[in-house]
LUMDREN-759608 format. One line per field, with one value per residue (C-alpha): x, y, z. Coordinates in steps of 0.05 Angstrom, whole numbers, plus 5000, padded with zeros to 4 digits. Layout:
BEGIN
east: [X / ...]
north: [Y / ...]
up: [Z / ...]
% end
This chain:
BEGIN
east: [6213 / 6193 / 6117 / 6094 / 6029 / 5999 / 5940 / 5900 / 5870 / 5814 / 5849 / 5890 / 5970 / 5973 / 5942 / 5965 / 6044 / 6051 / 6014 / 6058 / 6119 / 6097 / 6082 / 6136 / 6184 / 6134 / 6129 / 6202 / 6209 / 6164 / 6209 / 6181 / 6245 / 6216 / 6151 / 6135 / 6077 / 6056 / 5991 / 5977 / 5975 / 5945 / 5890 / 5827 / 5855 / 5889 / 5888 / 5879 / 5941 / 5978 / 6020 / 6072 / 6099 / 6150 / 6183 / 6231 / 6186 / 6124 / 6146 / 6164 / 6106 / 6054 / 6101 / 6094 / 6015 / 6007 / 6051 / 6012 / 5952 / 5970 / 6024 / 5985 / 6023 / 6011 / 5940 / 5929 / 5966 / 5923 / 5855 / 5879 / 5890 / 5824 / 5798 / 5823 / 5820 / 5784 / 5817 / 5806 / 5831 / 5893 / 5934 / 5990 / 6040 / 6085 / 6142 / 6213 / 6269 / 6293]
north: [4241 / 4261 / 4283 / 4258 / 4288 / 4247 / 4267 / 4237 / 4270 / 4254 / 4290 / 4280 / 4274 / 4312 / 4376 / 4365 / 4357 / 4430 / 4449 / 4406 / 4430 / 4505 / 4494 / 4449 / 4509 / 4541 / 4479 / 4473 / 4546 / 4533 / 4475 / 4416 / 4366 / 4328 / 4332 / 4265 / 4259 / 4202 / 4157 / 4099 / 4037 / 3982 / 3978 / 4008 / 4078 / 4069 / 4124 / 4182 / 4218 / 4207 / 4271 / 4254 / 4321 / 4308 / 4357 / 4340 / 4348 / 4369 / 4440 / 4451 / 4421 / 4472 / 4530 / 4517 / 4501 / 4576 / 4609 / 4565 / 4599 / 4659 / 4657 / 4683 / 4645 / 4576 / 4593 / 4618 / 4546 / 4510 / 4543 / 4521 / 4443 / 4448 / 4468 / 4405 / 4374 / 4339 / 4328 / 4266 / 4237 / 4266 / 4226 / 4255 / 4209 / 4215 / 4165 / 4142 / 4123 / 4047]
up: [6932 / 6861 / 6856 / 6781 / 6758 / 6710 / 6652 / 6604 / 6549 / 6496 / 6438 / 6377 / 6375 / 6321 / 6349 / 6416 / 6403 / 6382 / 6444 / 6496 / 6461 / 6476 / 6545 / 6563 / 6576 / 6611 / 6662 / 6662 / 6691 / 6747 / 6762 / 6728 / 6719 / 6667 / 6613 / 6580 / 6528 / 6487 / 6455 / 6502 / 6452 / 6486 / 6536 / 6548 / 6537 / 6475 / 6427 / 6496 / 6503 / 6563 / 6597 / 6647 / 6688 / 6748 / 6804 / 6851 / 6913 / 6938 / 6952 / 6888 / 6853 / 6906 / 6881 / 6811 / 6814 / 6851 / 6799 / 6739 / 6768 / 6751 / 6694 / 6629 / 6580 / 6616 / 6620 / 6547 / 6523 / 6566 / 6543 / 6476 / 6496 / 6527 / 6459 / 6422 / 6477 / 6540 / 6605 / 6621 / 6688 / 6728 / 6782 / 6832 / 6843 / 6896 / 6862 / 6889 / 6847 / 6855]
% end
């Protein structure tokens, strides 16, 4: 069962892209399967930016938070994002495939 973490930020695309691109290898090396970012475009939240992260289980995902913790390059990107940036909401998703 994939675990999906999913983010919303208060922050502009524009700044933000170059950001998700940088840590998206990072994420990947700790076993991430997939990064997905976008602008929501309808709904209350239209305009936040919406980041989509998934593993492949929940063991994984527990790894790659304790590693995150500690890995200085995922924490200096993500002191950056929270500079032109507010965290918004975050959901963990624990997803099957149909």
């Amino acid at each position: 069962m994939a675990i999906v973490q999913v983010s919303r930020w208060k922050a502009s695309a524009e700044q933000a892209l170059p950001l998700a691109r940088q840590i998206a290898p990072v994420l990947k090396g700790h076993g991430a399967v997939s990064v997905r970012f976008g602008p929501c475009h309808a709904g209350a939240d239209a305009g936040k930016i919406y980041v989509a992260i998934t593993f492949p289980d929940w063991a994984t995902y527990g790894r790659a938070m304790q590693a995150m913790a500690t890995d200085a390059q995922y924490q200096r990107i993500y002191a950056e994002a929270s500079k032109i940036g507010e965290l918004q909401d975050r959901s963990i998703i624990a997803a099957e495939e149909l």
